[in-house]
RODO-2510 file (C-alpha; in nm, 4 decimals, decimal comma):
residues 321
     n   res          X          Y          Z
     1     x    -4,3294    -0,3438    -2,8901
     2     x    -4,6348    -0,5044    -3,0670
     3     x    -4,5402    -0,8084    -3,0623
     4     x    -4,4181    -0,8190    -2,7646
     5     x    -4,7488    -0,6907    -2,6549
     6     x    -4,9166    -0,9688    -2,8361
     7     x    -4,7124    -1,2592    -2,7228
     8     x    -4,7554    -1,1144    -2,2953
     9     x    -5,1573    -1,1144    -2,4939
    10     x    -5,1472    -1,4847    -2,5864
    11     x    -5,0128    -1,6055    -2,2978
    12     x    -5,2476    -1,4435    -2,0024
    13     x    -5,5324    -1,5941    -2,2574
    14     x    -5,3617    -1,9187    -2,2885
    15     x    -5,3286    -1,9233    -1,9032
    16     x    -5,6967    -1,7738    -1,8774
    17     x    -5,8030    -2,1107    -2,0943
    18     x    -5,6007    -2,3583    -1,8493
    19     x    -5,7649    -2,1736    -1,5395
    20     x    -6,1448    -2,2463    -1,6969
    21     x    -6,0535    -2,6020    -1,7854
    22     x    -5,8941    -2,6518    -1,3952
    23     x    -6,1609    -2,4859    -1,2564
    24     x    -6,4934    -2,5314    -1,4817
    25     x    -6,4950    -2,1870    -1,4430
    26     x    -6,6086    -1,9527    -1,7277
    27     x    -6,4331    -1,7876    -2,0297
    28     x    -6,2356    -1,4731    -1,9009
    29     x    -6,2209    -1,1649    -2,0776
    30     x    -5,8341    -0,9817    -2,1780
    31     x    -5,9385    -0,7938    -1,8841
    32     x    -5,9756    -1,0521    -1,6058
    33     x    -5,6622    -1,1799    -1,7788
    34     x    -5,4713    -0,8988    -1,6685
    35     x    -5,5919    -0,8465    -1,3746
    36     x    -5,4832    -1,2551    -1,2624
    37     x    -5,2366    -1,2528    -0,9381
    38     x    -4,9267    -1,3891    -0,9446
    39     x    -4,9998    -1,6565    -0,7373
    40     x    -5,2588    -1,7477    -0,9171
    41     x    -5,0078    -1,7074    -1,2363
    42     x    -4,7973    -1,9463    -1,0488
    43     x    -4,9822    -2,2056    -0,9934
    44     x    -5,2122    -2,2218    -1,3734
    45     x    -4,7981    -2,2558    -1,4956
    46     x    -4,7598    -2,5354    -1,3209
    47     x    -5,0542    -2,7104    -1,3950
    48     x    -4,9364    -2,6472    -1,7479
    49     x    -4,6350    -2,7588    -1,7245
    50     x    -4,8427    -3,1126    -1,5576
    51     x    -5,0240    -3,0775    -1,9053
    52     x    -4,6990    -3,0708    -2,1463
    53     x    -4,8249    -2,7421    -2,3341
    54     x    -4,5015    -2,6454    -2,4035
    55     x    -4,5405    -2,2488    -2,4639
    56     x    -4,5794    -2,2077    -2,0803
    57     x    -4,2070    -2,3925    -2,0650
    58     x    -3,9976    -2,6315    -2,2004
    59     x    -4,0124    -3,0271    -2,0937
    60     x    -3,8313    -3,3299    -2,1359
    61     x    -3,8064    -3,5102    -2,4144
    62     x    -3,7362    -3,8719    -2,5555
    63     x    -3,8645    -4,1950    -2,4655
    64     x    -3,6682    -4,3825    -2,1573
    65     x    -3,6082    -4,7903    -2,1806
    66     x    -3,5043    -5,0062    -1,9574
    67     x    -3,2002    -5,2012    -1,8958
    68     x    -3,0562    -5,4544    -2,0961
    69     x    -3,2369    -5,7803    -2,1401
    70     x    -3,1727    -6,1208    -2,2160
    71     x    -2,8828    -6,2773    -2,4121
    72     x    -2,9216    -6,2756    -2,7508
    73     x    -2,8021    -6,3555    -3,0923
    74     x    -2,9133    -6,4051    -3,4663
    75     x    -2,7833    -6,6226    -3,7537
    76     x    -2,8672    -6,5253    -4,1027
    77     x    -2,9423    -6,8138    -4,2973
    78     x    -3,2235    -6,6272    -4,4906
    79     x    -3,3086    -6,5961    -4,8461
    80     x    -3,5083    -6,4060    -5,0657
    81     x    -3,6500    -6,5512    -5,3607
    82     x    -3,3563    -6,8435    -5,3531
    83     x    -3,0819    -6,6047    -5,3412
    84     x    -2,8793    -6,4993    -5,0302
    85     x    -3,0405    -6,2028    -4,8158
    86     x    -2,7265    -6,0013    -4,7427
    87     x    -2,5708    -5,8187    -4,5092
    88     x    -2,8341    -5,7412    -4,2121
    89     x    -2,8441    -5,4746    -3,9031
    90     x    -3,0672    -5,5247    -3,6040
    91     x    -3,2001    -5,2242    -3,3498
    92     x    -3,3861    -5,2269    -3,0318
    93     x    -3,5528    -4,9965    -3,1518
    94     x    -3,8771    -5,0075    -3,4386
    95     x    -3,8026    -4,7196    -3,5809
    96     x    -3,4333    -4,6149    -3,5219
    97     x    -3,3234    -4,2045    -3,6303
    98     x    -2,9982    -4,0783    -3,7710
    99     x    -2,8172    -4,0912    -3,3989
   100     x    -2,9379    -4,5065    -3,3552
   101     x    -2,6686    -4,7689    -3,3678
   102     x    -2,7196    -5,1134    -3,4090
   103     x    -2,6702    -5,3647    -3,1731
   104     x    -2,6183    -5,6069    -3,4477
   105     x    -2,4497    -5,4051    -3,7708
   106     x    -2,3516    -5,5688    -4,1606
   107     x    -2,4357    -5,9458    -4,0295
   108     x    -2,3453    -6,1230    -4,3323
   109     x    -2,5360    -6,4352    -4,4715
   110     x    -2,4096    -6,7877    -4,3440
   111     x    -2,2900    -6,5824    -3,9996
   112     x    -2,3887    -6,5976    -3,6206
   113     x    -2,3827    -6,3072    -3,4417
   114     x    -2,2368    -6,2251    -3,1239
   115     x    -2,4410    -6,2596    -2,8163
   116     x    -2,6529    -5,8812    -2,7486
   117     x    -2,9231    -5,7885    -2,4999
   118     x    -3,1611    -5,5529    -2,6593
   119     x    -3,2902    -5,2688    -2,3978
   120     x    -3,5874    -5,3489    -2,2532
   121     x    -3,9172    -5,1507    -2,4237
   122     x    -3,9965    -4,9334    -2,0936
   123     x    -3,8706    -4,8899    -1,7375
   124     x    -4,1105    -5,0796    -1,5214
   125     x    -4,0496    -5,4464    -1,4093
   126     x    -4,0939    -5,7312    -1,6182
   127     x    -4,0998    -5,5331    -1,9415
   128     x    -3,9706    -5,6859    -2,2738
   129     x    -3,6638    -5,6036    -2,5151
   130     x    -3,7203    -5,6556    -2,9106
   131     x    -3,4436    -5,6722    -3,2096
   132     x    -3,5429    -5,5526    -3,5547
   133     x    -3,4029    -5,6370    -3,8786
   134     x    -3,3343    -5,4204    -4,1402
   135     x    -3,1134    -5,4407    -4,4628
   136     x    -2,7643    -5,3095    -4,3511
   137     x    -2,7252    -4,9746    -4,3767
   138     x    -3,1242    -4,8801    -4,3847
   139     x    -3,3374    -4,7413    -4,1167
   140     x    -3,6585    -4,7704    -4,3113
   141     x    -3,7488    -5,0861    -4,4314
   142     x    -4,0143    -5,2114    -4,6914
   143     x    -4,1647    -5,5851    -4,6086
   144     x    -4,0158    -5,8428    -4,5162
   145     x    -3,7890    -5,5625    -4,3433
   146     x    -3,8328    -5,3964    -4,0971
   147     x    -4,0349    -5,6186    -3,8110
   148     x    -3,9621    -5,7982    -3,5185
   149     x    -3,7603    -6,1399    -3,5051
   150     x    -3,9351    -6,2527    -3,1955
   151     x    -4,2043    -6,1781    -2,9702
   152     x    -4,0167    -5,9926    -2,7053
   153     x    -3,7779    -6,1108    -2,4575
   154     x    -3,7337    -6,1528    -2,0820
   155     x    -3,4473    -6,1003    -1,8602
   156     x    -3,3227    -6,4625    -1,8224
   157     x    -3,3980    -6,5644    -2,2066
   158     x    -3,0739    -6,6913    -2,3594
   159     x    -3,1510    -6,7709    -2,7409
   160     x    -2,9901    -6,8182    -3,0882
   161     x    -3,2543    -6,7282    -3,3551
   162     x    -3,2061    -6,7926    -3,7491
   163     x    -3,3826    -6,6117    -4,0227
   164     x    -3,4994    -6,8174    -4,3197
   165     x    -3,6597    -6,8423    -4,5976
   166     x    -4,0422    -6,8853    -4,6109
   167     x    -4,3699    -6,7412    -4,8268
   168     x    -4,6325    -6,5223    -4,6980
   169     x    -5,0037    -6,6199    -4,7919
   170     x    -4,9946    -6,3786    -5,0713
   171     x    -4,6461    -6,6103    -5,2013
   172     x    -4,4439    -6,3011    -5,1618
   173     x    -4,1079    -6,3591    -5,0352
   174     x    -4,1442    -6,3700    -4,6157
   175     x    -3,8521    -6,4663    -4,3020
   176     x    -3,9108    -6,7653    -4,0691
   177     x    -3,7727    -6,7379    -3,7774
   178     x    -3,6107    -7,0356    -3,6437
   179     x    -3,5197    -7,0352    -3,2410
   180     x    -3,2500    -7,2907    -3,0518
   181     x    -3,3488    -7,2104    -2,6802
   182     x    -3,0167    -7,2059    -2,4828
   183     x    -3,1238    -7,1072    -2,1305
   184     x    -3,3815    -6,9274    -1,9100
   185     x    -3,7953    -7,0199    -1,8935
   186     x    -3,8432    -7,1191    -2,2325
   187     x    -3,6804    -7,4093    -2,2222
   188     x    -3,9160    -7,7402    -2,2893
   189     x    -3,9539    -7,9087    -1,9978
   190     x    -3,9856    -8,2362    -2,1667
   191     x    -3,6478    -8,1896    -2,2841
   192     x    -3,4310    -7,9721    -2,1029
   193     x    -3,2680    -8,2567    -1,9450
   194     x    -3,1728    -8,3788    -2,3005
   195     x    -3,0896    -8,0680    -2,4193
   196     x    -2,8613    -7,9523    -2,1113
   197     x    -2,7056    -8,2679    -2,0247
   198     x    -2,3454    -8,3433    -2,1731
   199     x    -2,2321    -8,7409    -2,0877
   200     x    -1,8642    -8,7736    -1,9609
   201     x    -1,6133    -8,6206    -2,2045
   202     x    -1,8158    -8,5833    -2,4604
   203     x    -1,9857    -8,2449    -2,6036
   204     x    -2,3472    -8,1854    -2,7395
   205     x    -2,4375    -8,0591    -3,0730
   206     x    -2,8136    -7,9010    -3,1168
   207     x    -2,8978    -7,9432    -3,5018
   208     x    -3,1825    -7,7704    -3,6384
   209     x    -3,3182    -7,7176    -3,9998
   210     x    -3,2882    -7,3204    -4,0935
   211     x    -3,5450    -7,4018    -4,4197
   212     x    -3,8042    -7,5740    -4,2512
   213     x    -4,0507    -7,3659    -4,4335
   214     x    -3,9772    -7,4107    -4,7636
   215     x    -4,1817    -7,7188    -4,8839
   216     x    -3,9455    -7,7811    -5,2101
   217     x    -3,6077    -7,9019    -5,0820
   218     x    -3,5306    -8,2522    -5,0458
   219     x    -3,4628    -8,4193    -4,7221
   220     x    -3,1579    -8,3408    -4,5378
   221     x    -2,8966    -8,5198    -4,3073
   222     x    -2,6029    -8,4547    -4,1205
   223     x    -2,3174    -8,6191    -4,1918
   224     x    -2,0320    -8,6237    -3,9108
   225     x    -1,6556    -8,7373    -3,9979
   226     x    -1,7855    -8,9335    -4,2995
   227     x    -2,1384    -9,0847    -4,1433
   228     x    -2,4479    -8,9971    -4,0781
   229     x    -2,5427    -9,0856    -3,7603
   230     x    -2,9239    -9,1477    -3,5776
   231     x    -2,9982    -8,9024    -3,2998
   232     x    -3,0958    -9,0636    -2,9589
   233     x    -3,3707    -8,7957    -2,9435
   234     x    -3,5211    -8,8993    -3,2818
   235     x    -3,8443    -9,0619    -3,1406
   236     x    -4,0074    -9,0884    -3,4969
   237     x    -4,0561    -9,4952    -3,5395
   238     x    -4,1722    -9,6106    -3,8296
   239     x    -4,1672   -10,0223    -3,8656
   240     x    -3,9574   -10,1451    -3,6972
   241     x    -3,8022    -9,9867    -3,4214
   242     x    -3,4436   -10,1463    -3,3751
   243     x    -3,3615   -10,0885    -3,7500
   244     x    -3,5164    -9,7189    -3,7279
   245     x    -3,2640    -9,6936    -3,4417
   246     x    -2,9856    -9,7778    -3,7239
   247     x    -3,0665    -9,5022    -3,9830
   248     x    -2,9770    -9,1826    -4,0226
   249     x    -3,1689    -8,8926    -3,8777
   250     x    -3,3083    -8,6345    -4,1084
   251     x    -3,2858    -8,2763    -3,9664
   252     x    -3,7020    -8,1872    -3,9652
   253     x    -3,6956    -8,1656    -3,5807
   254     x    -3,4056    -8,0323    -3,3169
   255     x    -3,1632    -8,3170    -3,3037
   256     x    -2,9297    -8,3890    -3,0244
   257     x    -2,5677    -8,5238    -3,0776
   258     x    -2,2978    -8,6495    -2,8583
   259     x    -2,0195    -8,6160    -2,9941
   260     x    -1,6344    -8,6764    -2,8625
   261     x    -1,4066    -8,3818    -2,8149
   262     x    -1,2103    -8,2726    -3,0651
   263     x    -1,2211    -8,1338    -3,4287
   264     x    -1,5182    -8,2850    -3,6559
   265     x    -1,5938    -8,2434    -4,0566
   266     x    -1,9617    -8,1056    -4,0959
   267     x    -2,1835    -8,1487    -4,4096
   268     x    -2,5113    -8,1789    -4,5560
   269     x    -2,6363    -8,4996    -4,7480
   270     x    -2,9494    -8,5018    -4,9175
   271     x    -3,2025    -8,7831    -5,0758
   272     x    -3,5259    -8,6704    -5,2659
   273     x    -3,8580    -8,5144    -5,0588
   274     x    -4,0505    -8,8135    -4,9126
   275     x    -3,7417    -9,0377    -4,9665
   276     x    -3,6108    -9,1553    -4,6658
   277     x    -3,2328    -9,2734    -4,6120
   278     x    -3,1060    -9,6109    -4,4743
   279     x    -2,7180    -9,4906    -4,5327
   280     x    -2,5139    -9,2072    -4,5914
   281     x    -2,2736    -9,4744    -4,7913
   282     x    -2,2331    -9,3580    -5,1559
   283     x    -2,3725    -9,0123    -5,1391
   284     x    -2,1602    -8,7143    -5,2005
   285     x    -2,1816    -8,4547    -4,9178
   286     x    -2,2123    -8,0808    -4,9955
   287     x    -1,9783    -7,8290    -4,9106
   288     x    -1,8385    -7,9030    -4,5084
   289     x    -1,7004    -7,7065    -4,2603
   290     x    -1,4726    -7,8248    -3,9804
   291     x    -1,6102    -7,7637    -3,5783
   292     x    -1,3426    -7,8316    -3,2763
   293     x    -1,5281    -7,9299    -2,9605
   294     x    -1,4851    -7,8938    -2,6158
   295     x    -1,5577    -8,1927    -2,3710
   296     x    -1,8442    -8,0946    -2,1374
   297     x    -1,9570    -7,8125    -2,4013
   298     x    -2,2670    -7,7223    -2,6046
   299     x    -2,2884    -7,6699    -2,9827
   300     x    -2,5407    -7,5202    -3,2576
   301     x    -2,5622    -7,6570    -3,5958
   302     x    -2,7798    -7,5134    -3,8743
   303     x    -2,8101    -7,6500    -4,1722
   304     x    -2,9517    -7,3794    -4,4146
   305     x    -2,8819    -7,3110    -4,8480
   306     x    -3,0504    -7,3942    -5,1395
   307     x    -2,9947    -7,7054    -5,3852
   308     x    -2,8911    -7,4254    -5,6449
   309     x    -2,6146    -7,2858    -5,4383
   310     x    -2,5329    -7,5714    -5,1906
   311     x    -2,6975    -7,7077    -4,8214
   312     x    -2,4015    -7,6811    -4,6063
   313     x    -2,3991    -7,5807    -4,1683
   314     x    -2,2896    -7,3572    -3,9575
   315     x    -2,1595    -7,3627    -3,6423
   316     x    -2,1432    -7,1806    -3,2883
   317     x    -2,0637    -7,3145    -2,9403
   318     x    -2,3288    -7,1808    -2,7086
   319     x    -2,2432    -6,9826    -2,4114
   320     x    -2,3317    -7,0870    -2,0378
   321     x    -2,6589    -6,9574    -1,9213
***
């Protein structure tokens, strides 16, 4: 009976309180307390209810997001102090709890994901969706866990993002991030034609260098069925332009390839940093991987690894917008 005369107490002060904040009214006594109508009752519970204080009545809880935005997928090419990263999950969420799935779960290193769109942050229009990276299996992370792998996306983004390796100023072991635009605004305007545009019967491939921030390795070229080929998008002339046009292209910018249908051998040929390449002829390629194309198709191609355990690509065909 005490307590129970203690909690009705608590309350009719607690409600008391609310009524003096409301009204800017002053402090009431246990007896004015008691002595408050029901109507009056009524209507202090519902501004507390407006106020969230929770021992007037219960509330809602948990945070609402939007729909699903966006289209898309990660490639782990990263490593950590020159060895692989491995396995990786990615949430929507920046700090996920016991009941959070991944959208992403055990990518392994070398892979490509399939294609996910993350929930966007809130409910109102325009807001973003995020993906976070964290070792598989973990839901707290310690750095270079744990953070975003871009910096939010948009409904019509369609992307393909690799992690790789890179150093933070301190030279602690950090994650570039890497991004092949596929489709929606962020598309370069100077080169979406190039980058869209598939001649005939032929396909496209979209090359990009996964280790772009890591200053040590040597220069690095794609070598298709046997050759290494110059990209019509290389623009980087130096001397003379028709024999530029001649030599292979190293993979330090995005490089666009037609390419015939069919199945192609893939590798990675390499010359020391700040040596340039006039031919492919007499180098030994690292590891390859075959690619089957599809006339009137588009193609990714990273190449990613270290000297110590092999350059080699990977490969994806990229999904209409």
């Amino acid at each position: 009976m005490t307590s129970d005369l203690l909690s009705t107490r608590t309350r009719a002060l607690a409600l008391c309180g609310a009524l003096a904040v409301l009204a800017s009214a002053a402090s009431c006594s246990d007896k004015s307390a008691s002595k408050l109508s029901k109507s009056t009752g009524d209507s202090i519970t519902a501004a507390l209810s407006k106020l969230g204080d929770t021992s007037a009545m219960p509330r809602s809880s948990g945070h609402k997001y939007g729909p699903p935005t966006g289209k898309i997928r990660i490639a782990n090419l990263l490593e950590i102090d020159g060895h692989p990263s491995g396995p990786l999950d990615f949430y929507d969420v920046r700090k996920p709890d016991s009941t959070t799935e991944p959208l992403i779960k055990g990518l392994k290193y070398g892979e490509i994901s399939q294609y996910v769109s993350p929930r966007a942050e809130d409910t109102y229009t325009g807001s973003r969706g995020w993906l976070f990276l964290f070792p598989a299996g973990l839901k707290q992370a310690t750095e270079p866990f744990g953070g975003n792998v871009d910096n939010g996306f948009d409904a019509t983004d369609q992307l393909t993002i690799a992690l790789g390796p890179s150093k933070g100023f301190s030279g602690a072991a950090s994650i570039a991030r890497v991004t092949i635009v596929e489709g929606g605004k962020r598309i370069d305007a100077a080169h979406a034609d190039s980058e869209t545009a598939i001649q005939g019967s032929q396909a496209l491939l979209i090359v990009r260098d996964a280790n772009g921030n890591v200053d040590s390795l040597p220069e690095q070229y794609l070598m298709i069925d046997g050759a290494c080929p110059h990209a019509p998008n290389d623009g980087r002339v130096v001397g003379d332009k028709q024999a530029f046009s001649k030599q292979p292209s190293s993979v330090s910018t995005t490089l666009l390839f037609p390419i015939a249908a069919g199945a192609h051998t893939l590798a990675v040929v390499t010359s020391p940093r700040g040596q340039g390449l006039r031919t492919c002829a007499g180098h030994t390629p690292g590891v390859a991987t075959t690619l089957t194309v599809e006339a009137g198709h588009r193609y990714e191609v990273w190449v990613f690894g270290q000297p110590s355990d092999g350059l080699r690509v990977v490969a994806a065909a990229i999904a209409a917008p």
